[in-house]
C-alpha positions in Angstrom: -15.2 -13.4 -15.0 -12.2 -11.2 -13.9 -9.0 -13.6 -14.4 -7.3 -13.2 -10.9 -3.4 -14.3 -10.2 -2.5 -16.2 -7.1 -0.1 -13.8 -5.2 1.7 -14.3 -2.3 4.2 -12.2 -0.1 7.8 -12.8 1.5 8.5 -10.0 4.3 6.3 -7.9 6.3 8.2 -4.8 7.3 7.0 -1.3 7.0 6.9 -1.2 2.9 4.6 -4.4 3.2 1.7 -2.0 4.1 1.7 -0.3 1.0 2.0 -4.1 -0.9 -0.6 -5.6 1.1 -3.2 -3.1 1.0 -3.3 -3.0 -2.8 -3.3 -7.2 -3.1 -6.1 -7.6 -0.4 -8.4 -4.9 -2.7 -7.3 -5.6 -6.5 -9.4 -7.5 -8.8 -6.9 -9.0 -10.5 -5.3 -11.0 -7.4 -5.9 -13.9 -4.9 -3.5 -13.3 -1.7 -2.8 -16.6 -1.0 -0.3 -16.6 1.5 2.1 -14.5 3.6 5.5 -15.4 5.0 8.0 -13.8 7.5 10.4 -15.0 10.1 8.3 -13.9 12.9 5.2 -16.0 12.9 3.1 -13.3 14.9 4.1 -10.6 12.4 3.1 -13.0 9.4 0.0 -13.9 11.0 -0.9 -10.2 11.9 -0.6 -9.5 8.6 -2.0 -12.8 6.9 -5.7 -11.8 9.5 -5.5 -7.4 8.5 -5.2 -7.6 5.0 -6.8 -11.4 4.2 -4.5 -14.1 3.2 -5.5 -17.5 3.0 -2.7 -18.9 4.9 1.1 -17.3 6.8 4.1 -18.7 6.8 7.4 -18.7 8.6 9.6 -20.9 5.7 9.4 -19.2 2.2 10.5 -22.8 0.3 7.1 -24.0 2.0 5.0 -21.7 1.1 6.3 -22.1 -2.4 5.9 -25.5 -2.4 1.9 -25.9 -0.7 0.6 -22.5 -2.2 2.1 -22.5 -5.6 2.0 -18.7 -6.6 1.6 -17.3 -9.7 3.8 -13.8 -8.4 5.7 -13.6 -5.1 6.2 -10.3 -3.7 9.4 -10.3 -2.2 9.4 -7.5 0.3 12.9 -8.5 2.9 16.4 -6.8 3.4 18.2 -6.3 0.2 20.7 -8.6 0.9 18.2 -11.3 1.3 16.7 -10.6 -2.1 19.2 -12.7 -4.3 19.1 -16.1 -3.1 14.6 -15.8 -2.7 14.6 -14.3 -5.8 16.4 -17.2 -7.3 14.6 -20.1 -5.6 10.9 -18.5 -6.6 12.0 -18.5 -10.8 13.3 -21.9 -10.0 9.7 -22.7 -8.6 8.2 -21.4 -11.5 7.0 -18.1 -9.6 6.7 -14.7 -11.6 8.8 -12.4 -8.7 8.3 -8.5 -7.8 11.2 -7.2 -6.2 12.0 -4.7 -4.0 14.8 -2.7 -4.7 17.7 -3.0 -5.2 16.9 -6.2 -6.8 20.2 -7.2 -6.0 23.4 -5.9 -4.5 25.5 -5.9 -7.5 25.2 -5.9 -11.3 26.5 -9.3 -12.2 23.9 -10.8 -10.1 21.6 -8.8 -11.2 21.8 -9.7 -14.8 22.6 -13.9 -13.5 18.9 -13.3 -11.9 17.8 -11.3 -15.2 19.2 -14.4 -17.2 17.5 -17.2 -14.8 14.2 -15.3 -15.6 14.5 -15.6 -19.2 15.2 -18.9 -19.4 12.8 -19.7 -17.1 9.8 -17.5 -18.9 9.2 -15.6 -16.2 9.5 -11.8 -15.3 11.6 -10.5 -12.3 10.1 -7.0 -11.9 12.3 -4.7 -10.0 10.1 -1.8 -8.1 10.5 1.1 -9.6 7.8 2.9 -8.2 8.2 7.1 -8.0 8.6 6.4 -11.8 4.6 6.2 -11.7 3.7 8.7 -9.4 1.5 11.4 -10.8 3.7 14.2 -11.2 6.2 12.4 -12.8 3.6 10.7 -15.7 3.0 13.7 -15.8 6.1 15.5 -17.0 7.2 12.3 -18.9 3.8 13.0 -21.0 5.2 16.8 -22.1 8.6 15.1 -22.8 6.8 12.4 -25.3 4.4 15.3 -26.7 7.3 17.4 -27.8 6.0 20.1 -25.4 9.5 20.8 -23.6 11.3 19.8 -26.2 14.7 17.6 -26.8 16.0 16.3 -22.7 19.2 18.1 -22.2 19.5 18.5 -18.4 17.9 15.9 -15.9 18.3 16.6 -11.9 17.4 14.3 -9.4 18.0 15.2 -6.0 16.8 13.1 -2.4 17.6 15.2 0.8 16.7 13.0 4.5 18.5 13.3 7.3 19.4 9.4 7.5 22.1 10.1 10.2 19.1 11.6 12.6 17.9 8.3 14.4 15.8 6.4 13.0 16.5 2.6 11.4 19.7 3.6 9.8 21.4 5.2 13.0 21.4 2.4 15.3 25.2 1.4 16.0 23.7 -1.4 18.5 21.9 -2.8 16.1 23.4 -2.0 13.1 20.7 -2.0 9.6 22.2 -4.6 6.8 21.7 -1.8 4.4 25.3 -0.1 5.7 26.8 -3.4 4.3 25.6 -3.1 0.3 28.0 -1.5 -1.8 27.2 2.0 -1.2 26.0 1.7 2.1 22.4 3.5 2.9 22.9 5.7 0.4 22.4 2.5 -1.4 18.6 2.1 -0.3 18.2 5.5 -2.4 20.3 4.7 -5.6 17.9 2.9 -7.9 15.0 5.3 -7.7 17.5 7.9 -8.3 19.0 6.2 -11.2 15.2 4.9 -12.2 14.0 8.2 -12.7 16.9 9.4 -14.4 16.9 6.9 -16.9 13.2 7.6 -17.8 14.4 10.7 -19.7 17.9 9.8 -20.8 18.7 6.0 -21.3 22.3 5.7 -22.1 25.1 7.8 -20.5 29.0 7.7 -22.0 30.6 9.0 -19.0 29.5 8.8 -15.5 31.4 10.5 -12.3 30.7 10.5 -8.6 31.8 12.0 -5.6 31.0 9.8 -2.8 31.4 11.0 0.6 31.1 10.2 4.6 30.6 14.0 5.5 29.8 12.9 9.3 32.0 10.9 9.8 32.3 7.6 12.0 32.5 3.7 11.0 28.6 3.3 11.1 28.2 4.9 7.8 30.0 4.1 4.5 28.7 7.1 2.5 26.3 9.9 3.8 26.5 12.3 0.5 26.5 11.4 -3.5 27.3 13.9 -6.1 27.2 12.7 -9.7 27.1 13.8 -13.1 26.3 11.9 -15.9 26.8 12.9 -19.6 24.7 10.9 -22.8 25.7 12.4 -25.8 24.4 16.2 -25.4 22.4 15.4 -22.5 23.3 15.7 -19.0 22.2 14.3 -15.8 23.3 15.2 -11.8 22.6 12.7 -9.2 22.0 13.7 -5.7 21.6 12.7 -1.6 22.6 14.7 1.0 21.6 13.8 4.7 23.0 17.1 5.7 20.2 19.8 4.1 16.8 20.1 5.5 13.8 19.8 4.6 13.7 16.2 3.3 12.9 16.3 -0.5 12.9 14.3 -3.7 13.2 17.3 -6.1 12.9 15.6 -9.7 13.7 18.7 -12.2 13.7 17.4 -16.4 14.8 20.5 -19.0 14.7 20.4 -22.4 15.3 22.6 -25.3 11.8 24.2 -25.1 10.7 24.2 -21.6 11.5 22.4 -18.1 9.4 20.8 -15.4 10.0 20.4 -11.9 7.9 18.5 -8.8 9.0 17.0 -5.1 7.7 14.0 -5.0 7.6 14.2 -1.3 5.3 17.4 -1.3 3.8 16.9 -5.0 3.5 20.3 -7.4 4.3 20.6 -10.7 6.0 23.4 -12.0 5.9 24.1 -15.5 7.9 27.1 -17.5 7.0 26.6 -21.7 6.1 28.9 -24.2 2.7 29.3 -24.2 1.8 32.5 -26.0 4.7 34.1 -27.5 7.7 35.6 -25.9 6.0 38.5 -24.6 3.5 36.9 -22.7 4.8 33.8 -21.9 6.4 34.8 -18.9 3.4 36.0 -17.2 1.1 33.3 -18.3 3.7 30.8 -16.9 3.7 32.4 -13.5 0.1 32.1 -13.1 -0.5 29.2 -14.3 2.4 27.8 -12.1 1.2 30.1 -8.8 -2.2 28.3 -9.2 -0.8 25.0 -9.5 0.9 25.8 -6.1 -1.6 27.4 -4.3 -4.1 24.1 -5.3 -0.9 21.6 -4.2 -0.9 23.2 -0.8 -4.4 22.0 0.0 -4.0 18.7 -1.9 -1.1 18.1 0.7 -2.7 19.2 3.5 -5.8 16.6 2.5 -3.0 14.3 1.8 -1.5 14.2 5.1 -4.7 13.9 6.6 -5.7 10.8 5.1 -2.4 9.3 5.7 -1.9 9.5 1.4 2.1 8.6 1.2 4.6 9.2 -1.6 3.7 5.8 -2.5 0.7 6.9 -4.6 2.8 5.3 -7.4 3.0 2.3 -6.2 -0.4 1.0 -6.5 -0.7 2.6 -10.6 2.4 0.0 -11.0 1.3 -3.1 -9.4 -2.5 -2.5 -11.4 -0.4 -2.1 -14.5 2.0 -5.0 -13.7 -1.0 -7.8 -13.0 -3.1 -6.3 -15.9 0.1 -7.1 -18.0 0.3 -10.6 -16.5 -3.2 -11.5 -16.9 -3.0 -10.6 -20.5 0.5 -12.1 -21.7 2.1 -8.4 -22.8 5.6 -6.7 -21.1 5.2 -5.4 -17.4 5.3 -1.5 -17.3 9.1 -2.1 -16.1 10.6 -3.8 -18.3 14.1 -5.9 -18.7 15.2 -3.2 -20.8 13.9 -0.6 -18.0 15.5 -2.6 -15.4 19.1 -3.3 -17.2 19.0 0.7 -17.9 18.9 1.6 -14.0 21.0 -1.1 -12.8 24.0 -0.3 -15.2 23.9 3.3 -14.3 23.5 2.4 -10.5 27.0 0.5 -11.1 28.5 3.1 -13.5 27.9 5.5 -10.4 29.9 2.8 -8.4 33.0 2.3 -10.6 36.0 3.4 -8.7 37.3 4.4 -12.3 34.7 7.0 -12.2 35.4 8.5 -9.1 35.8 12.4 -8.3 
């Protein structure tokens, strides 16, 4: 028989979707229950995707449902005090980031989990989209050689309506550290510290480009330096099209995607100098060429840049279910949350 956890889920906003549709189908789960302050959207969602029960008061359902993982899926700023009432229930917790607004509380939530025996799993989820496995694979083969330049770049234009540009209603997002730009920060830093883990000096330019008291920061320039490697941050809301270029050199080769419009682009030796150069443009102009049309397909069937997502949560249960370390780890987590506060430092500061 397939061993199946007892999950349940706090928040149904948009990212729920993408939560709720793996839970309802994995093997590995039981959705027990589903909470959210509005008790039509909880019970929407409890009847599309097949929860047991819905919920209106988290503490309840913790108390009458008695999860093995909660999903906590609400405003950032709301993410502390669940996180720390589910470990103290004895409930495994998946987080959506940021796990928490600042470092110290991330690491007292890090701490409550470990003495608790529990994991607090922050999403980190582009880190397991295909393209990006993808690349990490030639770094661990050797085939582009020792990282020395990482670039991670997300363009959207944030200050274009949407939920961030409402000054009636203004999102809770604007109040976190670094404002919306804040929303962004750890799956920039997430995929950054996949290919270099440790930085000695970290400096960023933080800038409100269009002005106004709605928006703390609209723009983020950093570099970061680990011994000979070096990394550059970047989010703009003032360059179209949107994009999340993610661009890994090393001293052999370099790969490139957008994990928004996936393609991989790939420029290693792969026949001697001569050649190399040709071979690497075909190779690269068919890989493009065949993206176009997985796209295309992609945006027909409503696929999103999420695809990682689902990889993660498979790998998380399975690791669950069978006692071993989550795919993101403590040490994974600590790594992206100390760089996402190095990049905050005002000592750092262009």
């Amino acid at each position: 028989m397939t061993t199946k956890l007892k999950s349940a889920v706090i928040g149904t906003g948009a990212i729920s979707k993408e939560h709720l549709s793996f839970l309802s189908k994995s093997e590995h789960v039981h959705l027990a229950a589903v909470c959210d302050l509005s008790k039509a959207s909880a019970k929407y969602a409890a009847q599309r995707f097949g929860a047991e029960s819905s919920y209106t008061d988290y503490r309840r359902m913790l108390f009458e449902t008695t999860p093995d993982v909660v999903h906590i899926l609400t405003p950032p700023h709301t993410h502390k005090q669940i996180a720390k009432d589910c470990l103290e229930a004895g409930v495994n917790v998946f987080c959506e980031k940021p796990i928490a607004p600042t470092y110290d509380e991330f690491q007292e939530l890090v701490n409550l989990a470990k003495s608790q025996n529990l994991w607090l799993i922050e999403n980190q989820n582009y880190c397991f989209n295909e393209k990006i496995l993808v690349i990490k694979k030639l770094v661990d083969d050797g085939i582009l050689g020792k990282v020395q330049e990482v670039e991670v770049r997300i363009a959207l234009p944030v200050r274009n309506g949407g939920v961030f540009a409402d000054e009636n209603l203004p999102n809770p997002i604007h109040q976190l550290p670094a404002g919306v730009v804040h929303d962004f920060i750890t799956h920039l830093c997430s995929l950054v510290v996949r290919f270099i883990p440790d930085f000695q000096q970290v400096n960023a330019a933080w800038n409100n480009h269009g002005g106004g008291e709605l928006f703390k920061y609209d723009d983020l320039d950093a570099i970061a330096i680990g011994n000979s490697a070096h990394a550059r941050i970047r989010f703009t809301s003032h360059a179209l099209p949107s994009s999340f270029s993610v661009i890994v050199r090393g001293s052999a080769g370099y790969a490139e995607t957008d994990l928004f419009q996936p393609y991989l682009r790939c420029v290693i030796p792969r026949a001697g100098e001569l050649l190399s150069p040709l071979i690497n443009h075909f190779v690269n102009g068919y890989d493009l060429i065949s993206s176009t049309f997985i796209n295309f397909r992609n945006k027909v069937m409503q696929k999103t840049p999420y695809e990682g997502l689902h990889r993660l949560l498979d790998s998380t249960y399975t690791a669950l279910i069978d006692g071993k370390t989550p795919p993101i780890s403590f040490e994974d987590m600590e790594r992206t949350n100390r760089l996402v506060n190095q990049l905050l430092l005002e000592t750092g500061r262009f």
